[in-house]
KOLTIRO-106174 format. One record per residue (C-alpha): residue in one letter; residue number from 1; y, x, z. Coordinates in Angstrom, 1 decimal, always signed. Each point is the difference from the previous one (the first is absolute). Layout:
# residues N
["a" NUM [Y X Z]]
...
***
This chain:
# residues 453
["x" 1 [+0.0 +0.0 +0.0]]
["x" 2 [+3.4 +1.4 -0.8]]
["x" 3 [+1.9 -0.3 +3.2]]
["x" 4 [+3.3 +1.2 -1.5]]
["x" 5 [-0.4 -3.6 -2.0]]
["x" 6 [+2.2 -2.9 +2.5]]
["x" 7 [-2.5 -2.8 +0.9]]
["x" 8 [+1.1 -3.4 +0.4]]
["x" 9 [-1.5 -3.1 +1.3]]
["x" 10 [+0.4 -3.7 -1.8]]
["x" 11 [-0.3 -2.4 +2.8]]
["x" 12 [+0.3 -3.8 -1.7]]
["x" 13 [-2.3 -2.8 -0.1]]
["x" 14 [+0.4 -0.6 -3.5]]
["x" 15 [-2.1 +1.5 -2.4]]
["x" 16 [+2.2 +0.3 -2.8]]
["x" 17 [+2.4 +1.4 +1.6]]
["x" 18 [-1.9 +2.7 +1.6]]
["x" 19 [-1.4 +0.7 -3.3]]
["x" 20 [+3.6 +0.0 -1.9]]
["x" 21 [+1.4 +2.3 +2.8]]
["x" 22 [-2.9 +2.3 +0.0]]
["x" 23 [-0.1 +0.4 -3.5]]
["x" 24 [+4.0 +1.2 -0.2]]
["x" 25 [-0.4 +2.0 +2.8]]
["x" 26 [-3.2 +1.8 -1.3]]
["x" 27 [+2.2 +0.4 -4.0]]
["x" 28 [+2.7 +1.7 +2.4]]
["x" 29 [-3.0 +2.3 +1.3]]
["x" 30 [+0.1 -1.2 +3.8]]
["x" 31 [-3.8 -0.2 +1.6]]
["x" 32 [-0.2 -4.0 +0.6]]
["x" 33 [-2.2 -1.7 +2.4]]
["x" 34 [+0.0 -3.9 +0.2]]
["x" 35 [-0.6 -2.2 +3.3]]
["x" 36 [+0.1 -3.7 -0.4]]
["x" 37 [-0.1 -1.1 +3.8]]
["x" 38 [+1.6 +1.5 +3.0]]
["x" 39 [-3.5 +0.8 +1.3]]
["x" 40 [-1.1 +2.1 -3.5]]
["x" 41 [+3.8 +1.8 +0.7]]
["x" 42 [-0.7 +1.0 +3.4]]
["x" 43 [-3.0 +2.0 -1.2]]
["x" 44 [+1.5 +1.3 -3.0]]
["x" 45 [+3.1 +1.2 +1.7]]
["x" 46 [-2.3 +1.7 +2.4]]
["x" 47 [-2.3 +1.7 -2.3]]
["x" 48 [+2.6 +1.0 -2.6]]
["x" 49 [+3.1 +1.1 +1.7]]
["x" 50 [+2.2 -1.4 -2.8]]
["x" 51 [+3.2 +1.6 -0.5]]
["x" 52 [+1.7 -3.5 -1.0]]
["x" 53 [-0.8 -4.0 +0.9]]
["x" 54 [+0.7 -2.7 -2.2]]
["x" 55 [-0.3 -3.1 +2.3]]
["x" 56 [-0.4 -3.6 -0.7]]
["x" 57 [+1.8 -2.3 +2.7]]
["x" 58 [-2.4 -3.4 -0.4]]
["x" 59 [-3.8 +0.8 +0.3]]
["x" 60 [-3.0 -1.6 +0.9]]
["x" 61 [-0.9 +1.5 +3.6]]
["x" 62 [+3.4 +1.4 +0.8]]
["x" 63 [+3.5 +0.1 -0.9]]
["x" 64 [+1.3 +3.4 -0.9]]
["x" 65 [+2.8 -0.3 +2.6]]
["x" 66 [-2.9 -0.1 +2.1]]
["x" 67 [-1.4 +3.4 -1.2]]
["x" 68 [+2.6 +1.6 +0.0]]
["x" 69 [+1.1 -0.2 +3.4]]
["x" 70 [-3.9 +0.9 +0.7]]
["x" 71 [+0.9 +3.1 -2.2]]
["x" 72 [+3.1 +1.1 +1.4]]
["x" 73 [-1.6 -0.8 +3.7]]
["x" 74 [-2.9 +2.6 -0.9]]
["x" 75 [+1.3 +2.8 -2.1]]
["x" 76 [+2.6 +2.4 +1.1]]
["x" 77 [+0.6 +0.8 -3.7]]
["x" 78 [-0.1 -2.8 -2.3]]
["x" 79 [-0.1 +0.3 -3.4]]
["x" 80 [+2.3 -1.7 -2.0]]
["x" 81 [-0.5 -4.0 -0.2]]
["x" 82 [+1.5 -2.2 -2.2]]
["x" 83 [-0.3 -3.8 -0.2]]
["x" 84 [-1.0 -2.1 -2.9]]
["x" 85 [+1.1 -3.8 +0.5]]
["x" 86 [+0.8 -3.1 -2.0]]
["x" 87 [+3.2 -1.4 +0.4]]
["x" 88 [-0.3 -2.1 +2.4]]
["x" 89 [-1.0 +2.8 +2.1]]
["x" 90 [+3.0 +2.1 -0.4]]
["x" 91 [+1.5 -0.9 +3.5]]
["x" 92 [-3.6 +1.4 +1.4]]
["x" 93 [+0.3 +3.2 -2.3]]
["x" 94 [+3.8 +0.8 +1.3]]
["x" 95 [-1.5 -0.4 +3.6]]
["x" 96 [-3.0 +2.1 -0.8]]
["x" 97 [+2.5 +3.1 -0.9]]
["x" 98 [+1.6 -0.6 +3.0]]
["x" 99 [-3.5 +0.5 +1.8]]
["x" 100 [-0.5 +3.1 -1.5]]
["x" 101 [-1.1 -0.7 -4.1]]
["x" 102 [+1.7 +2.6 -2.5]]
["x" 103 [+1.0 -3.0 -2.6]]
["x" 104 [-1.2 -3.2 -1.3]]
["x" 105 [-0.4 -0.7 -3.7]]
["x" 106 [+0.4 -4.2 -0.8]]
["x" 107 [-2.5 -1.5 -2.5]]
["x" 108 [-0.6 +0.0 -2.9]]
["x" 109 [+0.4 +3.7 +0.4]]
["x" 110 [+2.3 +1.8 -2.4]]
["x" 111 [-1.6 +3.4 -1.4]]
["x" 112 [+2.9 +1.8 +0.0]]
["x" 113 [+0.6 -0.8 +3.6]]
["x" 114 [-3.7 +0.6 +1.4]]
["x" 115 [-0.2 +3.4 -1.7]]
["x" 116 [+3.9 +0.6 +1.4]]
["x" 117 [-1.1 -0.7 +3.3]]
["x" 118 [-3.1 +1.5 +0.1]]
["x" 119 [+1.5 +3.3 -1.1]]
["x" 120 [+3.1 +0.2 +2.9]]
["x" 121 [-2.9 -1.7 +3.1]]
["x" 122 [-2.5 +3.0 -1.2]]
["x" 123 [+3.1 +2.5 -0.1]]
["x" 124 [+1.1 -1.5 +3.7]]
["x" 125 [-3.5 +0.4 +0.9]]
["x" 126 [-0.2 +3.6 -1.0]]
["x" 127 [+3.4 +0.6 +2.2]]
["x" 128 [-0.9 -1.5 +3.2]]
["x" 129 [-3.6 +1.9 -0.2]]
["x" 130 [+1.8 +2.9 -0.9]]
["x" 131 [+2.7 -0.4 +3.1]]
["x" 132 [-2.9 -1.5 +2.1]]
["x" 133 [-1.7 +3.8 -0.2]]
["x" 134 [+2.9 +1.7 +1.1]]
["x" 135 [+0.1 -1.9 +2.9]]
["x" 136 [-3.3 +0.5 +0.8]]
["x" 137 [+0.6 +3.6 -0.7]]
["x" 138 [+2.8 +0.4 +2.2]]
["x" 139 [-2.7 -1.4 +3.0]]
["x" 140 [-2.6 +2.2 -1.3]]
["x" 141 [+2.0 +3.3 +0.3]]
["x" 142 [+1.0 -0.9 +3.7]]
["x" 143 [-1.7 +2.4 +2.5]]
["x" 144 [-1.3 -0.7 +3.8]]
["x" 145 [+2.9 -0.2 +1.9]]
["x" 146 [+0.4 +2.2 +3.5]]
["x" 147 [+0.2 +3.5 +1.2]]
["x" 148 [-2.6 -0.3 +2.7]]
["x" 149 [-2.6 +2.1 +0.2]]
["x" 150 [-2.2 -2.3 +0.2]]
["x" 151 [+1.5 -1.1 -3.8]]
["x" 152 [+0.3 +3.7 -1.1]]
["x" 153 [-3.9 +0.4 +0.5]]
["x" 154 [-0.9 -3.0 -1.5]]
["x" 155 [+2.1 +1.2 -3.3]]
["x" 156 [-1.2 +3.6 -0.1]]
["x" 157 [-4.0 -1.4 +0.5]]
["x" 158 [+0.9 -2.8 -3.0]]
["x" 159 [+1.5 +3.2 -2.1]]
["x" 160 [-3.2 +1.9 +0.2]]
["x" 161 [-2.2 -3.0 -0.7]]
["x" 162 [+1.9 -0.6 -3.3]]
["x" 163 [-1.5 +3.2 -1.1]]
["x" 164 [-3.9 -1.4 +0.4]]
["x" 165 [-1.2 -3.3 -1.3]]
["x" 166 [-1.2 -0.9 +2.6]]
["x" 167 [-0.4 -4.0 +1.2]]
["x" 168 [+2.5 -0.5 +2.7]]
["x" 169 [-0.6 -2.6 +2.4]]
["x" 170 [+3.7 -0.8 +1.4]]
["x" 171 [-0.8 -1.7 +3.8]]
["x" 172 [+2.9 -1.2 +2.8]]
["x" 173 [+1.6 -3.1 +1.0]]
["x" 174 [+1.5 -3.3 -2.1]]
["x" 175 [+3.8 +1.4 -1.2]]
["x" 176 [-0.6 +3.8 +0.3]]
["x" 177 [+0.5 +0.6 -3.7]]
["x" 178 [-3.5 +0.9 -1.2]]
["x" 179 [+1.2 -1.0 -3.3]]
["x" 180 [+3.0 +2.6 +0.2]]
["x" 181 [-2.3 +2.7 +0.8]]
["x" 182 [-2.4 -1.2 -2.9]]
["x" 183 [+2.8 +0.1 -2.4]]
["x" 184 [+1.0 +3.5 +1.4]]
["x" 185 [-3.3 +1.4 -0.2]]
["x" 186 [+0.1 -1.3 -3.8]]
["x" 187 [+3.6 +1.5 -1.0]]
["x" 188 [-0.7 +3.4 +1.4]]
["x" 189 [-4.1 +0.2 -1.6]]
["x" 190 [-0.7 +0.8 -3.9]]
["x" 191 [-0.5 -3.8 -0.7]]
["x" 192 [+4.3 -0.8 +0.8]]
["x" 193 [+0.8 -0.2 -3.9]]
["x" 194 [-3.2 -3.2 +0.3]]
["x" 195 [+0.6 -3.3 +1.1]]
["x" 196 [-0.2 -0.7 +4.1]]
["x" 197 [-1.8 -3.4 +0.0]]
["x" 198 [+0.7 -1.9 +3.4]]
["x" 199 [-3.1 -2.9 +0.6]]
["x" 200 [-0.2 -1.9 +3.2]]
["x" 201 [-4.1 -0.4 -0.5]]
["x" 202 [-0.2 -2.6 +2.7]]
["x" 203 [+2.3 -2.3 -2.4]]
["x" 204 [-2.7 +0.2 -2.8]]
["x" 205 [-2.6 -3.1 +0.1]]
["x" 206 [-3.7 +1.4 -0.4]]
["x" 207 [-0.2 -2.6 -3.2]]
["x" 208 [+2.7 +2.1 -1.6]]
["x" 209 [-0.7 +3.4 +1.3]]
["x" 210 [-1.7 +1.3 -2.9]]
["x" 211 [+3.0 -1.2 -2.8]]
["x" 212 [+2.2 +1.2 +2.6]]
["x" 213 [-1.5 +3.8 +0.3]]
["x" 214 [-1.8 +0.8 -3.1]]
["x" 215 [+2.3 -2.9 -2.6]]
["x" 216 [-1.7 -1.7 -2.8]]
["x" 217 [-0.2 -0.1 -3.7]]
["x" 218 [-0.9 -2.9 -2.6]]
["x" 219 [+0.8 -0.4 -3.8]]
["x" 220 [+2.3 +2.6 -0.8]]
["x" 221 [+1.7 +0.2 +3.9]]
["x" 222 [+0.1 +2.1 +2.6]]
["x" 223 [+1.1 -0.7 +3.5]]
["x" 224 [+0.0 +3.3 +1.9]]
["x" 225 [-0.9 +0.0 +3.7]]
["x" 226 [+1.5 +1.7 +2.5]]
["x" 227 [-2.2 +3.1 -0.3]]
["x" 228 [+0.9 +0.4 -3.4]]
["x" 229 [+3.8 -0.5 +1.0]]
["x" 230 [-0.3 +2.6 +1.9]]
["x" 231 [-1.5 +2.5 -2.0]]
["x" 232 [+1.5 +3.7 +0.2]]
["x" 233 [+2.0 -1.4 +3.3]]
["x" 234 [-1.7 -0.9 +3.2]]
["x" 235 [-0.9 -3.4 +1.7]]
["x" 236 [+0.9 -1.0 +3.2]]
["x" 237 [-2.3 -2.7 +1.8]]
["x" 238 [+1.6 -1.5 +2.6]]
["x" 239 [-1.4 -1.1 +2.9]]
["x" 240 [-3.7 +0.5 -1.4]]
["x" 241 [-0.8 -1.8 +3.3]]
["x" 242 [+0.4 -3.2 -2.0]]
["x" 243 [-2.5 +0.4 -3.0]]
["x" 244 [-3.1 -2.1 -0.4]]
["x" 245 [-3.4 +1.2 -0.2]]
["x" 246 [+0.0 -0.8 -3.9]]
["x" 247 [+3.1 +1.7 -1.0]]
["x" 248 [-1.4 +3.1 +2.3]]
["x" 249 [-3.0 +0.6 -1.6]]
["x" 250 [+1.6 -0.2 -3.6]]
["x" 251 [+2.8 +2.0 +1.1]]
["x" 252 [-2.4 +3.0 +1.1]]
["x" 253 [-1.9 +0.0 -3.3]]
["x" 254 [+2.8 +0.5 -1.8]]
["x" 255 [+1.5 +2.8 +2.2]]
["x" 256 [-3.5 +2.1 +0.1]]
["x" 257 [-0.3 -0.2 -3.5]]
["x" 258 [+4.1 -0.1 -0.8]]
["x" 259 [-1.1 -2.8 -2.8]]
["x" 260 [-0.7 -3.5 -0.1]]
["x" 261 [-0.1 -2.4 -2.6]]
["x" 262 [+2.6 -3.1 -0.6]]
["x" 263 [-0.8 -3.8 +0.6]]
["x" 264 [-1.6 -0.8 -3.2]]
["x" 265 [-0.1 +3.9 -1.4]]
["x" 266 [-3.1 +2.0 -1.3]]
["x" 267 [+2.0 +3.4 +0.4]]
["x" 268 [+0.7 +1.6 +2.7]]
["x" 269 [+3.1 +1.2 +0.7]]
["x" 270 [+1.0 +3.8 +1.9]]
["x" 271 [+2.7 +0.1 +2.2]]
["x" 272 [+1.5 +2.8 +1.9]]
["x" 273 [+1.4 -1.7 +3.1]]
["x" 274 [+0.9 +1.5 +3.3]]
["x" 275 [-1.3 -2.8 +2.8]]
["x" 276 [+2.4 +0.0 +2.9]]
["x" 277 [-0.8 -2.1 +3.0]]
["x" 278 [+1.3 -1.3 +3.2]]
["x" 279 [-1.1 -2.7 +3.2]]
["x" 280 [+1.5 -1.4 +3.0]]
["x" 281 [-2.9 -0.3 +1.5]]
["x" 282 [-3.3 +2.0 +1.5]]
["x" 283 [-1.9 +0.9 -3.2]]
["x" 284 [-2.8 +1.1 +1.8]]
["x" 285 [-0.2 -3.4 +2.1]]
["x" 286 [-0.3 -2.4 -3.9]]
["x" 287 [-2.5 +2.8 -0.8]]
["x" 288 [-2.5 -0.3 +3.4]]
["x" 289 [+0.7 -4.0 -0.4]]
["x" 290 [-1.3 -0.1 -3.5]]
["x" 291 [+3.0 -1.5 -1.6]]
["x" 292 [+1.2 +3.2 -2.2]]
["x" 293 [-2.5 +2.3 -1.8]]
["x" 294 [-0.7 +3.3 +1.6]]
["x" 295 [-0.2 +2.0 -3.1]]
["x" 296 [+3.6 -1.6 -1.6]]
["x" 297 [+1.5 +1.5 +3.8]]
["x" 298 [-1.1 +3.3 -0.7]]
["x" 299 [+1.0 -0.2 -3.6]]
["x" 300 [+2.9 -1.0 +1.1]]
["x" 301 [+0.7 +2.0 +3.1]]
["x" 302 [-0.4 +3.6 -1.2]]
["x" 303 [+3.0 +0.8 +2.0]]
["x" 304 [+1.7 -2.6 +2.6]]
["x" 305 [+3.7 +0.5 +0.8]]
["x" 306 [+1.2 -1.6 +2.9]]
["x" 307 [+3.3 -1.5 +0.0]]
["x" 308 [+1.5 -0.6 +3.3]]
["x" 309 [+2.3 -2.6 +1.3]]
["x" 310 [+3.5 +0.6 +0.4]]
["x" 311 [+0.0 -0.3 +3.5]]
["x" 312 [-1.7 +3.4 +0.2]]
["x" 313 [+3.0 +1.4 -1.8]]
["x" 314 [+2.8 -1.7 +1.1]]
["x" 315 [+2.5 +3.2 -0.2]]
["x" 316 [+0.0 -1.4 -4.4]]
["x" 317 [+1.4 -2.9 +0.8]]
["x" 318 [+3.6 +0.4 -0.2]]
["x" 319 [-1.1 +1.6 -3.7]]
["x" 320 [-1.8 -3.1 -0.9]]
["x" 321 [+3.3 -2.1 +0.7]]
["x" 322 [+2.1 +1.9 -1.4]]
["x" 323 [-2.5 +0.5 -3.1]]
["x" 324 [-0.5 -4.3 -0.4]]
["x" 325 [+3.8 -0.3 +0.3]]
["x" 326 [+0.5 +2.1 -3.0]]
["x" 327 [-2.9 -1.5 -1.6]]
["x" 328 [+1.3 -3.5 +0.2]]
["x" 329 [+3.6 +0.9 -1.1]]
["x" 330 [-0.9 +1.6 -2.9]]
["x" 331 [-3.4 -2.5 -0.9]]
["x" 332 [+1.5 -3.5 +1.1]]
["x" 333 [+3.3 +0.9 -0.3]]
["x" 334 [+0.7 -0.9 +3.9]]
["x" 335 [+3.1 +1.2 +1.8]]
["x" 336 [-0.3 +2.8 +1.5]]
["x" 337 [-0.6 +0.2 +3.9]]
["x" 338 [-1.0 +2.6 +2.6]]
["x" 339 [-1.7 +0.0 +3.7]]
["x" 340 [+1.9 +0.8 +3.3]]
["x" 341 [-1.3 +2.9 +1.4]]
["x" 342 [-0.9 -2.7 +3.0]]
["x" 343 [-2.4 -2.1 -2.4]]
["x" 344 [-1.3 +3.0 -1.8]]
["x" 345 [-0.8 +1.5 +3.7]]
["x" 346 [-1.3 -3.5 +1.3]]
["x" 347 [-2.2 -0.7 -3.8]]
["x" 348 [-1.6 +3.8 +0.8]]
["x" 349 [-1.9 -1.4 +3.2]]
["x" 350 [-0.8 -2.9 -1.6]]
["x" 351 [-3.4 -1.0 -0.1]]
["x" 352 [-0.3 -0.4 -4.2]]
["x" 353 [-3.2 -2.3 +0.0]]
["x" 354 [+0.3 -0.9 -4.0]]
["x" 355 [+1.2 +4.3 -0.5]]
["x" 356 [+2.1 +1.2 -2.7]]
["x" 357 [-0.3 -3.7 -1.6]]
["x" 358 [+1.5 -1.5 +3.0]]
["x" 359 [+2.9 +2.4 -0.1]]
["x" 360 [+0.6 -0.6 -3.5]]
["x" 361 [+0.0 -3.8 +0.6]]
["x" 362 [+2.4 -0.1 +3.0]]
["x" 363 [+2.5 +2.7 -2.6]]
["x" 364 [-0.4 -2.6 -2.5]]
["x" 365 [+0.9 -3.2 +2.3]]
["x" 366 [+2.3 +1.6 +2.1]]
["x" 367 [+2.6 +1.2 -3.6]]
["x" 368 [-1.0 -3.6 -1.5]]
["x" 369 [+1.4 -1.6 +2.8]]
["x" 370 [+2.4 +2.4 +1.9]]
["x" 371 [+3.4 +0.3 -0.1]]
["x" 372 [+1.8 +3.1 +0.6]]
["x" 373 [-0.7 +3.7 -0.7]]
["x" 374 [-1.1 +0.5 +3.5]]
["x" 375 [-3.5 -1.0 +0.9]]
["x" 376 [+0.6 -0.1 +3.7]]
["x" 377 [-3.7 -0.6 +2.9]]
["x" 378 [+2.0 -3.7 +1.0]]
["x" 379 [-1.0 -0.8 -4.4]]
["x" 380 [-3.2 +2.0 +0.2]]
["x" 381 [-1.8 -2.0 +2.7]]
["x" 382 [-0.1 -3.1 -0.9]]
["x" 383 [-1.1 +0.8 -3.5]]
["x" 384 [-3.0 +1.6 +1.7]]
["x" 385 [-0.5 -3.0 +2.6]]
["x" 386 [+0.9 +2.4 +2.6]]
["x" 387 [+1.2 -0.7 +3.4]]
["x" 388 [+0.6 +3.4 +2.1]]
["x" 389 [-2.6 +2.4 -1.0]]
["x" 390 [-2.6 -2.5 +0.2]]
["x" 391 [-1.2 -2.2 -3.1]]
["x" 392 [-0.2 -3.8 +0.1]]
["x" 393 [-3.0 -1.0 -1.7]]
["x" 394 [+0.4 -3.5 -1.0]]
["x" 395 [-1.7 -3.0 +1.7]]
["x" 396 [-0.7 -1.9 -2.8]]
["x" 397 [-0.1 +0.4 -3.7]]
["x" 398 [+0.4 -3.0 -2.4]]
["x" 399 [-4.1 -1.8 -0.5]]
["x" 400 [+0.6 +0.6 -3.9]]
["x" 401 [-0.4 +3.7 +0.5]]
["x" 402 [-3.8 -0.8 +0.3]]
["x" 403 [-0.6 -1.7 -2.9]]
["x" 404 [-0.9 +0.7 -3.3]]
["x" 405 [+2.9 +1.3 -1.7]]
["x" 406 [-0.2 -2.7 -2.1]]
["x" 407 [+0.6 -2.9 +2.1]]
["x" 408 [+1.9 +2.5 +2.4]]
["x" 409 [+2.6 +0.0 -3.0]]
["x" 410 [-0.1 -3.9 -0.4]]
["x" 411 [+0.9 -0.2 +3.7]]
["x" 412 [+2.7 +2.7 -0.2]]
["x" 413 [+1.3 -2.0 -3.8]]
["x" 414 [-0.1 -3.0 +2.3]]
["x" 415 [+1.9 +1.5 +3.2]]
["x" 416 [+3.0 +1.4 -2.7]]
["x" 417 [+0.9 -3.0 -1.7]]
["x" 418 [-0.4 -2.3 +2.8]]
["x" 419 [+2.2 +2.3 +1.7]]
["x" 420 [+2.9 -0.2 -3.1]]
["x" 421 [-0.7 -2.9 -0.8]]
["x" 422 [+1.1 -1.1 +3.2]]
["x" 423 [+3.2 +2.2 -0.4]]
["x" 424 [+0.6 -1.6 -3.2]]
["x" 425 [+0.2 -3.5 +1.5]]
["x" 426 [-3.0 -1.4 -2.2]]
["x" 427 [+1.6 +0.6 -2.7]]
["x" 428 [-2.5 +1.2 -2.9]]
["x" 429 [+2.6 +1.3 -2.1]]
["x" 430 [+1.7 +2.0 +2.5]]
["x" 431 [-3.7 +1.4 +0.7]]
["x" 432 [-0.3 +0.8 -3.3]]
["x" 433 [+2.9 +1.9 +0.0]]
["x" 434 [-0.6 +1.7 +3.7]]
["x" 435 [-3.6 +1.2 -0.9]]
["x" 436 [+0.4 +0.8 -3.7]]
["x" 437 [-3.0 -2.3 -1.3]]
["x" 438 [+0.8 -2.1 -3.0]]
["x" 439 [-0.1 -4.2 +1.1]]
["x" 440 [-3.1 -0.9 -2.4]]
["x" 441 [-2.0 +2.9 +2.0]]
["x" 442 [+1.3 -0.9 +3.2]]
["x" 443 [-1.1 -3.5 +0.5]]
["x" 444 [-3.1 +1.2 -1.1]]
["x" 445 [-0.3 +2.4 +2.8]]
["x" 446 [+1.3 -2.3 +2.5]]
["x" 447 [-2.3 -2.5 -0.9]]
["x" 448 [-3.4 +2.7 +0.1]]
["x" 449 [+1.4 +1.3 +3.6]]
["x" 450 [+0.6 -3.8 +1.5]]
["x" 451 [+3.8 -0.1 +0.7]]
["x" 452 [+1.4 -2.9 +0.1]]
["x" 453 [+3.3 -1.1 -2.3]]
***
């Protein structure tokens, strides 16, 4: 498959315009693939990373203001959508650009204005991947923060290990920055010019596990996996903790014999992938219990690096303020703000329980919501839930935090607009307004959470 070739996706319900589109896309020399319900797009957009939607408003199973939002919801990146709609739907295109959709063409489509558009949403596509990199690049290049010893070692025993390819098995506490360390094992070893592939293995359903890891191919198309993303870069597994039985057995095939064959391939394919690790938990404990494989841990635990929690170096945290301030004015474009030397002081014998994450959060909140340049202790404990030295652990937290997060979300959904739509006096349009949902969609959602007009 030529990968330099854009790839769209036709999404409409109507076969002869799927057909008509596809065959003027395909004369303009754009890879086409065709979905005529929202179902046959979801797995089409999964499988084929297109570079470009076309989307039909009015289908069968569900509308493609539905989808969308379902897209934009899911991916951090989007590519490109734009709307197709007859005109009647034209008020429901405009507020599908508003939700995030690149255009909206109005049928019967023009040529000259689907080609037009196709041309500046791949070009727009191109630009916010391309900007989208160098933002990750700028987090990439960032090193572990601190002049500790503690930090210094850690650095100087990552530098050696870059040398080796050896499997490093990154171990410590939620919030430490195992990741960090990952990434700065990869930029200083000979694999930095390759991609660093970040996957959260306890995320991936065992049903899906082997598209996931090793990809699939079918007529003509390839869908690489994440092993084959990786390849000439390294591969981080996060929290291995987390993967099923299934996806562990596949996984160590394919790193013992650094080849495996696609979903639906007869070839195999060779990767050269460094496999980088980490856990929050006792390894050693899932192993003796049965629930992870023995020989996968010592595949993966050719070296373990211990990362501690900040509380054992608490002399770096002044460093890590300073370093998140900085990070946030220059990332989020925030106002700038610095600690008192009082709340710097008090924040060093703090207890950190969620680590370097916790800091970073409590940086984050405190220059969202701050005013001033000074961040004095009187600002600093209450954003911690701080009274004195001692922390106030809460006495209740709200029943939907135990729920599925599916029906935790209808109960939050429920909570926020009974809450404005109390502000609002009852009014729906006013409500409309307040929460930014568009009328049609919000008696709908009303009605499906059971609040009353």
């Amino acid at each position: 498959m030529n990968t330099d070739t854009p790839r769209i996706l036709v999404v409409d319900d109507e076969p002869d315009i799927r057909r008509l589109v596809c065959e003027i896309l395909e004369d303009e020399g754009y890879q086409v693939a065709m979905a005529e319900n929202a179902s046959a797009a979801r797995e089409l957009k999964r499988s084929q990373e297109p570079d470009l939607i076309l989307l039909d408003i009015w289908m069968p199973d569900a509308d493609g203001i539905t989808l969308l939002k379902e897209w934009v919801a899911e991916d951090f990146i989007l590519c490109p959508v734009v709307m197709m709609s007859g005109h009647g739907s034209v008020e429901s295109a405009v507020e599908a650009t508003r939700l995030g959709a690149y255009d909206f063409l109005e049928k019967p489509l023009s040529l000259a204005r689907l080609l037009l558009i196709v041309e500046r949403a791949l070009e727009a596509g191109n630009l916010q991947t391309e900007n989208a990199g160098l933002r990750k690049q700028m987090v990439i290049d960032i090193e572990p923060v601190g002049k500790s010893a503690t930090v210094a070692r850690i650095k100087d025993q990552i530098k050696r290990l870059a040398q080796h390819d050896a499997k490093v098995l990154f171990a410590g506490e939620a919030g430490v920055g195992k990741e960090l360390y990952a990434r700065y094992l990869h930029n200083n070893s000979a694999h930095r010019e390759g991609p660093f592939i970040d996957v959260a293995v306890g995320s991936i359903s065992p049903e899906n596990s082997a598209v996931e890891f090793f990809g699939k191919e079918g007529v003509g198309k390839v869908y690489p996996g994440l092993l084959e993303r990786a390849h000439k870069g390294t591969l981080f597994l996060s929290e291995i903790g987390g993967m099923d039985k299934e996806t562990q057995l596949r996984l160590l095939s394919a790193l013992e014999s650094s080849s495996f064959l696609r979903v639906g391939g007869s070839e195999p394919v060779r990767v050269d992938v460094r496999v980088v690790a980490s856990t929050r938990i006792s390894m050693d404990e899932e192993v003796k219990s049965g629930r992870f494989r023995q020989d996968l841990y010592y595949l993966l635990n050719e070296v373990t690096l211990d990362i501690p929690p900040l509380r054992e170096h608490s002399e770096d945290v002044p460093a890590l303020l300073s370093f998140y301030v900085d990070y946030f004015v220059n990332q989020d474009k925030l106002p700038f703000r610095k600690f008192s030397m009082a709340a710097q002081n008090f924040l060093r014998n703090y207890s950190w329980r969620g680590n370097v994450r916790e800091l970073k959060n409590l940086v984050q909140r405190l220059m969202i919501l701050g005013v001033g340049e000074d961040i004095e202790l009187d600002e600093v404990k209450p954003a911690l839930g701080t009274v004195g030295s001692e922390v106030m652990i809460s006495s209740s937290v709200p029943d939907f935090y135990n729920l599925p997060l599916k029906e935790a979300r209808d109960h939050f959904e429920k909570a926020y607009l009974e809450y404005h739509f109390e502000r609002t006096g009852g009014s729906v349009a006013k409500l409309s307004a307040a929460v930014g949902m568009e009328r049609t969609h919000l008696y709908r959602k009303l009605h499906s959470l059971n609040i009353k007009l």
